[in-house]
N, C-alpha and C positions, 0 to 999 in steps of 0.2 A: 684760516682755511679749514675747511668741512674733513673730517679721517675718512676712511675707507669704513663703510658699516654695511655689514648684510642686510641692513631696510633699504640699501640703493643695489641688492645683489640683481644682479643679468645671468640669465645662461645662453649661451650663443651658439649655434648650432652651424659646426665648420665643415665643410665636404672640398678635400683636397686627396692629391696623389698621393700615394705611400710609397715615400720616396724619403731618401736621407735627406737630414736638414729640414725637412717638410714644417713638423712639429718647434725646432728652435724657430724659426720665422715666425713662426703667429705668435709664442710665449715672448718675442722679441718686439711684436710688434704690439701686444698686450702690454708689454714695460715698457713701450716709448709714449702710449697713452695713460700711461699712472695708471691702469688697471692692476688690480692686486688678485690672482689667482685665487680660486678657494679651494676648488675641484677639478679632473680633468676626466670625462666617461667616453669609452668606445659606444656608440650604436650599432654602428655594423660597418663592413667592409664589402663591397661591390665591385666587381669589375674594375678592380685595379683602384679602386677609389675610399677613403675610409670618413668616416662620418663619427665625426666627435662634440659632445657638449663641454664647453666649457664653462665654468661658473666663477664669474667675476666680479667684486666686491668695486663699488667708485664711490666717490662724493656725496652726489647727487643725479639727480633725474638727467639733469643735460651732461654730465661726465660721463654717465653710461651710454648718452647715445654717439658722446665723442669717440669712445672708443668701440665703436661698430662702425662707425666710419671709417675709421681707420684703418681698421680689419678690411674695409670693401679697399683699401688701396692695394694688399697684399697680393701679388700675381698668383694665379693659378689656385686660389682659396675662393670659396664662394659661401657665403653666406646665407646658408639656409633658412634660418627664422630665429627670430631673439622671444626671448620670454622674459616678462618681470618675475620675479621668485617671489617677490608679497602677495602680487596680484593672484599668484597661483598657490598660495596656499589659505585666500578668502572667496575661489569659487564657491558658490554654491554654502557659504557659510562655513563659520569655524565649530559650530557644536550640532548635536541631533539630538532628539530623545528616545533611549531607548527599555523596552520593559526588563523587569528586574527577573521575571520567569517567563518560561516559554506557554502559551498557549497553544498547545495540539490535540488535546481530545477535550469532548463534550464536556468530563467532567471539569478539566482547564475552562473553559469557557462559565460553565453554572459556576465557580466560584468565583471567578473573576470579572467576568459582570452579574447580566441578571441570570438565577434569580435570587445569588448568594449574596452578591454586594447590597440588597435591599436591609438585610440583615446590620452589616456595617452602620449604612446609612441611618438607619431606626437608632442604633447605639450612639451615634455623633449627635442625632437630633437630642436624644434625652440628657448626653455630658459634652457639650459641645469642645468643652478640654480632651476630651477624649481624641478630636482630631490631630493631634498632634503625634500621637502613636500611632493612626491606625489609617493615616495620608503622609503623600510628600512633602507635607507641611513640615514634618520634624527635621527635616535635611534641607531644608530650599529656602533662599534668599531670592528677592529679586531685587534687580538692579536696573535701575529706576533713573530718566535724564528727559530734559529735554532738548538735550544739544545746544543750548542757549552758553554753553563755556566749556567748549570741549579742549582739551589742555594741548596749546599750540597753536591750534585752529578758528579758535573762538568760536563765535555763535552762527553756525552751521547746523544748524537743524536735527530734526532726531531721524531722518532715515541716512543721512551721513555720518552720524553717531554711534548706530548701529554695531559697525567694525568695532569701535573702542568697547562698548559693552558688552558683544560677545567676546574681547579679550580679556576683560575682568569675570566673564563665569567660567574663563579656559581658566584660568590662575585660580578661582574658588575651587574649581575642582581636583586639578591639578596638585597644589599644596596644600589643603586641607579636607578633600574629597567633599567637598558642601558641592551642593546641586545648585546652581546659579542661573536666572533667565533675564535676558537683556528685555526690558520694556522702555521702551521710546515714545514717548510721550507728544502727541503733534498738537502744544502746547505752550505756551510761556505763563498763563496765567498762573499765578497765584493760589488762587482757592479753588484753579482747574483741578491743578497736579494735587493739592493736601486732598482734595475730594475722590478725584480716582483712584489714589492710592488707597484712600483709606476705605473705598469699596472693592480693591483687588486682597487687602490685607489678611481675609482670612485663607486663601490661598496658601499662606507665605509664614516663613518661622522668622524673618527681618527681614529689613527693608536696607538695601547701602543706594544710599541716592548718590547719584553722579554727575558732575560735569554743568550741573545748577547754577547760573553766575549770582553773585552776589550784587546786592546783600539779600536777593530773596530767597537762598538757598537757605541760609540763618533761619529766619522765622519758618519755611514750610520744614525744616527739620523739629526745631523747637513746639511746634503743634502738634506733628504728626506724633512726635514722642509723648506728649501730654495724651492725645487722644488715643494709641494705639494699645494692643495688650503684645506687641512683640516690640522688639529693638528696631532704633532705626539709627541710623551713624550715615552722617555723610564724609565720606573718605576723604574727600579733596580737604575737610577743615580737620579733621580728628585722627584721618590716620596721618596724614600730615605731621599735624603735630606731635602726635606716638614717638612718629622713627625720628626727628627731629630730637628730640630729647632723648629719646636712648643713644643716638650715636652724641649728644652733648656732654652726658653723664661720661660716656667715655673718654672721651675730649678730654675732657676735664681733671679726671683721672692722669692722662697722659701727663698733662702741663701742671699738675699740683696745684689746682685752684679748685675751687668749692661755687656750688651756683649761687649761696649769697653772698660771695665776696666778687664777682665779676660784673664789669659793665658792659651790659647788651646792649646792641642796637638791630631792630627787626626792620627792613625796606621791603613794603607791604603792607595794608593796612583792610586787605581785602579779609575774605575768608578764612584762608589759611592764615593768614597773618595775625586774625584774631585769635584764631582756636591755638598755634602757638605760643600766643601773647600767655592767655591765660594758664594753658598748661604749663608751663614755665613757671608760673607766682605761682600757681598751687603746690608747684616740687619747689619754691623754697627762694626764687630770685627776686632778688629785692631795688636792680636798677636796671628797669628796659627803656628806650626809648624805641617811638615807632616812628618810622618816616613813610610821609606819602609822597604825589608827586610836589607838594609844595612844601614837603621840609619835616620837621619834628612837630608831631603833635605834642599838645599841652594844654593844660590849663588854663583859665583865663583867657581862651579864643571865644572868638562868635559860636554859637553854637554850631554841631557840629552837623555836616547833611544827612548822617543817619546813625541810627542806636548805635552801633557794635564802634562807631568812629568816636560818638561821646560818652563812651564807656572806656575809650581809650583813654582816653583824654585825661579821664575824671581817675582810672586807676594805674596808670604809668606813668614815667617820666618824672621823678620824686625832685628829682636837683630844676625842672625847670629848663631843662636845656631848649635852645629855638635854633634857627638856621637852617642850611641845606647839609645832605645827608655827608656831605664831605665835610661839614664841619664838627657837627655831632660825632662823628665816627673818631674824631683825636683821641685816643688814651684807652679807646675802646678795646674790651679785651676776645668778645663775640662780634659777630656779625651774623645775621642770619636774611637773607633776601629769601622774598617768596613775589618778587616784584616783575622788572624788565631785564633784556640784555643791554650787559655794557655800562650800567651804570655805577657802576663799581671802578674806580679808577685804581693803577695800581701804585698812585701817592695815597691814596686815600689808605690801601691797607698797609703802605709804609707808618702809615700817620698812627695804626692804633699800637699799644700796649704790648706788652714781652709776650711773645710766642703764642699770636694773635690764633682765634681759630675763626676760619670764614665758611660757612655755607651757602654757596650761591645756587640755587633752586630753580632758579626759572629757566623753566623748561621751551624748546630743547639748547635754547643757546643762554647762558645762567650768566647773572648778574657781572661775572669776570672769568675769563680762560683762566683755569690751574696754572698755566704757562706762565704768563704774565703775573698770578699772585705768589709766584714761587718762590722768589728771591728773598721774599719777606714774610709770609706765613707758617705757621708752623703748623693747623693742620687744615685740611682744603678738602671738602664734601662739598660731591652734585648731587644735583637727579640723575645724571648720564650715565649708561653703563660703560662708556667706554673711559672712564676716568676712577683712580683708587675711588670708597670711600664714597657708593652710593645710597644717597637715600631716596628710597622708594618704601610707596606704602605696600605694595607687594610683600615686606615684613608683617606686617602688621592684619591687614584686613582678613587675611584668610584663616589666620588662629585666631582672631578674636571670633570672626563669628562661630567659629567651631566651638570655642567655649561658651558662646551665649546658645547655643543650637543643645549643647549638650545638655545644659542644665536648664533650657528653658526660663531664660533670663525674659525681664519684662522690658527691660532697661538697660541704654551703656550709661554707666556713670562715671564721676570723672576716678572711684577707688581703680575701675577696671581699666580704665584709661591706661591710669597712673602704673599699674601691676603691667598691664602688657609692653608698657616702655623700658620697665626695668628687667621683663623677662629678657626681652630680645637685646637689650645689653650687657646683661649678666649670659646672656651665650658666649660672649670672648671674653675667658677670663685674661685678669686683669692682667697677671703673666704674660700673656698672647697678645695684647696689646702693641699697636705700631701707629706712628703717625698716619700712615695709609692704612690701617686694618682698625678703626675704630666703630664701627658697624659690621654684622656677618653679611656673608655674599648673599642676595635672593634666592640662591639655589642651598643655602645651607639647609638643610630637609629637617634638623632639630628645633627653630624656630617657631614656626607653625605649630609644633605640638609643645613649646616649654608654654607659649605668649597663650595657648588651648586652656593648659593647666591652669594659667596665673591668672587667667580673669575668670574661668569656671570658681576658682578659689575665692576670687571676690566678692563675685556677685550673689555666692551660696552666704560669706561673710556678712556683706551687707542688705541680706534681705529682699535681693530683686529677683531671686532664682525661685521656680517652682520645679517639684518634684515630678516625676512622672505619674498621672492619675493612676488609683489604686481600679477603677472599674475598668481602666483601660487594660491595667496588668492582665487582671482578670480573662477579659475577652479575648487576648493573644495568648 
C-alpha cells in the first residue's frame, strides 16, 4: 500500500458554523478517510460562518478524491473547492529568467545593449573563448530530453517532460546556483538530437541530457562528448552511478567487506545499469553479474542485440554464472536493481550472503518494499524519499557541474566520476555511520560544494580544465 506523500497533497476549502465540535467533526471525519492532516488555515469568518483550508496528504489521486467525498457527508460543512497542491505550484511554470542588473537610465540601456554590447560582441568574435567570461555561458547548463524515458512514465513526449526538466534546473540552481534551462526536444531521432545540440552548444557551459531511453541515449552522449568543447553527462547513467557507489563504499565500510572481495549482482542491463556496471570495476570490483529480463548475462551467448549488452557480457560475470535472477543472487553479497517493481522476492534476499546489502532503484515502486527485505537485510537503499537511505542523483549532478563550470572542464571523465563519489561519501564520516544513514540527506547543503571541490581537483589533475582567458581577464 502507497504512504501518505505530499505529491498526492489536497487543500480543501471548509465553510461551516463556528460552533463547538464544529472542527473535531471534519478532523474526525479526515481520519476516518485515512487522510493525514498537514496544515489547518483560517480565511475568514462571516456571518456566523468560518472558512478554513485544510491541507491533506493521501495515497493517491483516487484517495484524495475519497476523502472529499467524504467530507460532502458531513452535516452542515460545505465544501467550497479542492485544489491539487502539485498542480498549483507548476502554474504557469517553475523557473523565470531574470536580469542580473536593473536597466533604468539611457546610460543602463547604451551598455547593455546597443551601442555598448557591439563592443563585447567584436571581442568574442576575435577569442571566441572569451565567451565564456563575458555571457551566461560560464554558469548555464542545459538540460536536454526528449521525453522518449521519462523516469516512471516512460516515453511521453517532450512537452510532458517539460515539468521534470524544469525540476532538474530548480535543483541546479537551488544546490549549486548553476543557471539551468529545460529544452525538450520534439524529437527521437538520433542524429536529430546529437545535431541540435551541438548547434544550441555554444550557448551552453554543459550539456546534462535527460530521460533519453536507451540504448540511444549511450551513443548520442558518447558523440556529443567526442565532438563538443563543453561537458556533457547524461545523469540518468553517470550520476546514477556516482551516488550508487558512494552510498556502496559506505555500505561496505559498515559490514567490513571491501569491493573486491564481494559478489554483485546488478538487475538492469539498460543505461544505468551499464554506467553502474562499469564504475564499479573501475573502483576496484572484480565479481558482477548482470541480469536482464531473461537471466544473467555471459559469455559464450548469441551475440548480444546491442554494444553496451555485449560489453557486458565480454567484461562481467568471471565465474560464468547462468540462470534467473533468483538463482544467481544465492551467496550474493550486493544487489543493486536499476530494473522493475517486484522482482526481488524476499527468498531471494533471504538466499544471499552475511549482512546482505540491497538497493532497489526502480523508481517510484523499487525492485522490493524495505518492509518485506527487513528481516533479512542488513542495509536497504531506494530512490524514494520516504524511506532511510536514498539515492538520488540530486547528490551528485548539481556539484559536479559546479566544478566542471568553475574550471571550465572540456570533459566528465571517469577520474571526476570517481572523485565526486568518494566526495559525497566521505561527507558521513565513518563514525556517523548507521545502517540507515549510509548516504547524506539531498538537503545536506555540504555536498554540492565538497563533490564542486573534488572533480574541479580532478579535472585541473587530469588535464581536461581550462583556465580562465587571459584577454578575457583583461576586458572585465
Amino acid at each position: 500500500m502507497n504512504q501518505h506523500s505530499p505529491s498526492y497533497a489536497i487543500t480543501i476549502r471548509l465553510r461551516y458554523s463556528d460552533s463547538p465540535g464544529a472542527m473535531g467533526k471534519i478532523t474526525t471525519a479526515i481520519g476516518e478517510a485515512d487522510g493525514a492532516i498537514g496544515a489547518v488555515d483560517i480565511v475568514n469568518i462571516r456571518g456566523g460562518k468560518i472558512s478554513r483550508d485544510f491541507t491533506v496528504n493521501a495515497r493517491d489521486v483516487d484517495h484524495g478524491k475519497r476523502i472529499v467525498e467524504h467530507l460532502r457527508t458531513v452535516e452542515e460543512v460545505e465544501v467550497v473547492h479542492t485544489s491539487d497542491r502539485v498542480f498549483l505550484m507548476h502554474l504557469g511554470g517553475k523557473i523565470e529568467v531574470l536580469p542580473k542588473m536593473p536597466i533604468k537610465t539611457r546610460d543602463d540601456l547604451s551598455m547593455a545593449y546597443t551601442p555598448g554590447v557591439a563592443r563585447v560582441c567584436n571581442a568574442i568574435a576575435e577569442d571566441p573563448d572569451s565567451s565564456f567570461a563575458l555571457t551566461i555561458r560560464h554558469n548555464t547548463v542545459a538540460v536536454v530530453s526528449d521525453g522518449s524515458a521519462v523516469l516512471g512514465l516512460g516515453n511521453i513526449g517532450p512537452r510532458a517532460a517539460m515539468p521534470v526538466m524544469e525540476g532538474k534546473a530548480m535543483l541546479f540552481k537551488e544546490f549549486a546556483n548553476v543557471d539551468a534551462f529545460p529544452i525538450c526536444l520534439d524529437t527521437q531521432d538520433t542524429e536529430a538530437i546529437i545535431e541540435t545540440v551541438r548547434q544550441l552548444a555554444p550557448t551552453f557551459g554543459g550539456i546534462n541530457l535527460e530521460d533519453i531511453s536507451a540504448p540511444r541515449c549511450i551513443e548520442i552522449e558518447q558523440r556529443l562528448d567526442k565532438e563538443l568543447e563543453i561537458p556533457v553527462f547524461h545523469d540518468d547513467q553517470h550520476g546514477t552511478a556516482i551516488v550508487v557507489l558512494a552510498g556502496l563504499k559506505n555500505s561496505l565500510l559498515r559490514v567490513g567487506k571491501t569491493l573486491a572481495d564481494v559478489r554483485i549482482v546488478v538487475n538492469g542491463a539498460g543505461a544505468a545499469g551499464t554506467a553502474i556496471v562499469k564504475l564499479l570495476l573501475i573502483s576496484g570490483a572484480k565479481d558482477i553479474v548482470v541480469c536482464d529480463r531473461e537471466g544473467a548475462i555471459h559469455a559464450g551467448e548469441p551475440s548480444q542485440p546491442d554494444d553496451s549488452k555485449q560489453w557486458i557480457a565480454d567484461n562481467t560475470n568471471p565465474r560464468g554464472a547462468s540462470g534467473k535472477l533468483s538463482e544467481v543472487i544465492l551467496g550474493a553479497d550486493v544487489f543493486v536493481g536499476v530494473s522493475a517493481p517486484n522482482v526481488l522476492q524476499t527468498e531471494d534476499v533471504a538466499n544471499m550472503g552475511k549482512d546482505p546489502i540491497v538497493f532497489a532503484l526502480a523508481n517510484p515502486d523499487p525492485e522490493i518494499l524495505p518492509a518485506n527485505a527487513a528481516p533479512h537485510v542488513r542495509i536497504m537503499a531506494t530512490g524514494r524519499s520516504d524511506f532511510p537511505n536514498q539515492i538520488n542523483n540530486v547528490l551528485c549532478f548539481p556539484g559536479l557541474f559546479r566544478g566542471v563550470l568553475d574550471v571550465r572542464a572540456t570533459t566528465i571523465n571517469n577520474e571526476m566520476k570517481l572523485a565526486a563519489a568518494e566526495a559525497i561519501a566521505a561527507t558521513i564520516p565513518e563514525s556517523d555511520l548507521l545502517d540507515d544513514y549510509v548516504i547524506p540527506s539531498v538537503f545536506d547543503r555540504r555536498v554540492a560544494k565538497v563533490v564542486a571541490q573534488a572533480v574541479a581537483k580532478a579535472a585541473v589533475e587530469t588535464g581536461v580544465a581550462r583556465r580562465r582567458n587571459k584577454a578575457a581577464e583583461d576586458i572585465l
